[in-house]
C-alpha positions in Angstrom: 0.0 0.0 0.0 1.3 3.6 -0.6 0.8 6.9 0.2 0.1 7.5 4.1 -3.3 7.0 6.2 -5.5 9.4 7.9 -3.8 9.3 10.8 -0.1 8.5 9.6 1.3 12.0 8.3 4.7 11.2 9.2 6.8 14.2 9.0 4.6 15.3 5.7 4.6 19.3 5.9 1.3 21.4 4.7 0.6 24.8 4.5 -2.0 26.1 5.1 -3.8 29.0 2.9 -5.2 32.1 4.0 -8.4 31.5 3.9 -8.4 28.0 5.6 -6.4 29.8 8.6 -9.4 32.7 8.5 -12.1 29.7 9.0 -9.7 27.7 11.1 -9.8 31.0 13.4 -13.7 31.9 12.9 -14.2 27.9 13.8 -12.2 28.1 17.1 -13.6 31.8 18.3 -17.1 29.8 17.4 -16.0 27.2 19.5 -14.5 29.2 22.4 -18.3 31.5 22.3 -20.2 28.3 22.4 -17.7 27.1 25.4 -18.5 30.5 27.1 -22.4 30.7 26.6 -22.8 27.0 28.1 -20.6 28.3 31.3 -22.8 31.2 31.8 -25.9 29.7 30.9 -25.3 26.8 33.2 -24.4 28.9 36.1 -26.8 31.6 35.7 -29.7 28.6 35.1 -28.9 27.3 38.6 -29.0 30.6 40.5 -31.7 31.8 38.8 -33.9 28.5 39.6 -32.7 28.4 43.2 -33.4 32.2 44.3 -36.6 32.9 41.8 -37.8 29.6 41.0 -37.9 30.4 37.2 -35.6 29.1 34.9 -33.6 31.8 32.3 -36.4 30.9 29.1 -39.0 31.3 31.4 -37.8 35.1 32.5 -36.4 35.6 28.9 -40.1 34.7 28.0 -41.6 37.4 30.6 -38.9 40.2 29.7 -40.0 39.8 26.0 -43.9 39.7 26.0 -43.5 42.4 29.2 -41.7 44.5 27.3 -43.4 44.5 23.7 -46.6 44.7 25.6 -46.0 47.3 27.6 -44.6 49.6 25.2 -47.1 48.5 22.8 -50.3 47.6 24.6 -50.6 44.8 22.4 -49.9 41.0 22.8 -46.8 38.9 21.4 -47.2 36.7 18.6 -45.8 33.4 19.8 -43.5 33.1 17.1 -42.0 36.5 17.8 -41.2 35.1 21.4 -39.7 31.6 19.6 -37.5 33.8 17.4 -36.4 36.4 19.8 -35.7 33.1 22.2 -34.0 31.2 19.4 -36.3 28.2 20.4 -39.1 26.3 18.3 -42.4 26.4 18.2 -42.9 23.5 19.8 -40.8 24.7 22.5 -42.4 27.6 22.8 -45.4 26.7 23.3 -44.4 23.9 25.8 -42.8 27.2 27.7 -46.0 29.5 27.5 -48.5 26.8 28.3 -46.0 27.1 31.9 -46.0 30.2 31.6 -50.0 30.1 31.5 -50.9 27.6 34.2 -48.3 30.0 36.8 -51.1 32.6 35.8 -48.7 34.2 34.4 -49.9 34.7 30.5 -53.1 35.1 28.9 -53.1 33.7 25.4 -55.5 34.8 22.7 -55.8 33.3 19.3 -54.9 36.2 16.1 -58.0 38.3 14.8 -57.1 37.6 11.0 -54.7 33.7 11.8 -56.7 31.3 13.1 -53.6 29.2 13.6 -51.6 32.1 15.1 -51.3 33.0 19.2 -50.9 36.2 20.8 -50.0 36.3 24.4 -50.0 39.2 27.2 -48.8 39.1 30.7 -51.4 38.9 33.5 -51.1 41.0 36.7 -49.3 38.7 38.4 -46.5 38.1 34.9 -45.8 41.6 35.3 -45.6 41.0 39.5 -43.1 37.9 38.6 -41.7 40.0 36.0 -40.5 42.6 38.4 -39.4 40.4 41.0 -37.1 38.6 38.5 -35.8 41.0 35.9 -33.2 42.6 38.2 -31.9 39.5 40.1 -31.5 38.2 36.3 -29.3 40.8 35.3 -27.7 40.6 38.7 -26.5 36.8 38.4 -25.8 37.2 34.5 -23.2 39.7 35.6 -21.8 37.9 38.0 -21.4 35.3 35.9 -19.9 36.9 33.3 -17.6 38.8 36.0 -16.8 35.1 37.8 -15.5 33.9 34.0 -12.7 36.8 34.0 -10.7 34.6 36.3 -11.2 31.1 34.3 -9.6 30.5 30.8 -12.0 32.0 28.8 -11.3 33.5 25.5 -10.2 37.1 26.4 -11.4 38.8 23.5 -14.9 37.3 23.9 -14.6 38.3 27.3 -13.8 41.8 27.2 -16.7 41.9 24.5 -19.1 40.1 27.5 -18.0 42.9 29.8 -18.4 45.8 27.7 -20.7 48.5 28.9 -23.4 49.4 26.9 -24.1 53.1 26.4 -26.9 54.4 28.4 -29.3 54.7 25.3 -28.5 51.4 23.6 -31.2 48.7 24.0 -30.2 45.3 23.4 -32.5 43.5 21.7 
């Protein structure tokens, strides 16, 4: 047999060209963000669950439809909530029928989509709302803060720590 095997490069040099190293280095900042976001969605699941009792979709849910609704007056499509959540349908409905037995939501089927759903927050959403949204924001920081002294990326990490200007909403 000749030639060399997979895993037999034997001394064999290779260069590599430019834009192979630019993917190479998009594929490992990729890898080192998706490393990150599991560390602080891991830790900031945990405290969130043991001081609220809500898990970070549920108050991601709430923050969404609370804010659109309040600014707007009017409910949240349920698909809007899946895409600004990055979950699926299925899972989002999963997470608002929750949402709905806590009292939380009210769901309402779309004037002119029969298929679609609207929601709004009850009293008591925008009671759970306010009891959560700042403790959120509290433990996110803290675990962004807490991953300054691991070995995460520190580009990605001075981007997590970033201010944001006082006018900039993040959306």
């Amino acid at each position: 047999m000749t030639g060399t095997s997979h895993g037999d490069v034997g001394g064999e040099v290779r260069t590599v060209p430019a834009d192979d190293r630019t993917l190479s280095c998009a594929t490992d900042r990729w890898d080192a963000l998706d490393r990150l976001h599991r560390r602080i969605q891991g830790a900031v699941e945990r405290r969130l669950r043991e001081e609220t009792g809500f898990g970070v979709s549920d108050v991601q849910a709430l923050r969404h439809v609370g804010r659109r609704s309040a600014a707007d007056a009017d409910p949240v499509r349920l698909v809007e909530v899946a895409n600004r959540l990055g979950l699926s349908q299925s899972a989002t409905s999963r997470l608002m029928g929750r949402l709905r037995r806590q009292g939380l939501v009210i769901p309402s089927a779309v004037d002119h989509d029969r298929r679609g759903v609207q929601v709004l927050l009850t009293p008591a959403g925008h009671a759970a709302l306010r009891r959560t949204a700042f403790r959120y924001e509290q433990i996110v920081r803290d675990a962004v803060r807490d991953l300054g002294s691991q070995d995460a990326d520190p580009l990605l990490w001075r981007f997590l720590v970033g201010e944001c200007d006082a006018g900039t909403v993040i959306r």
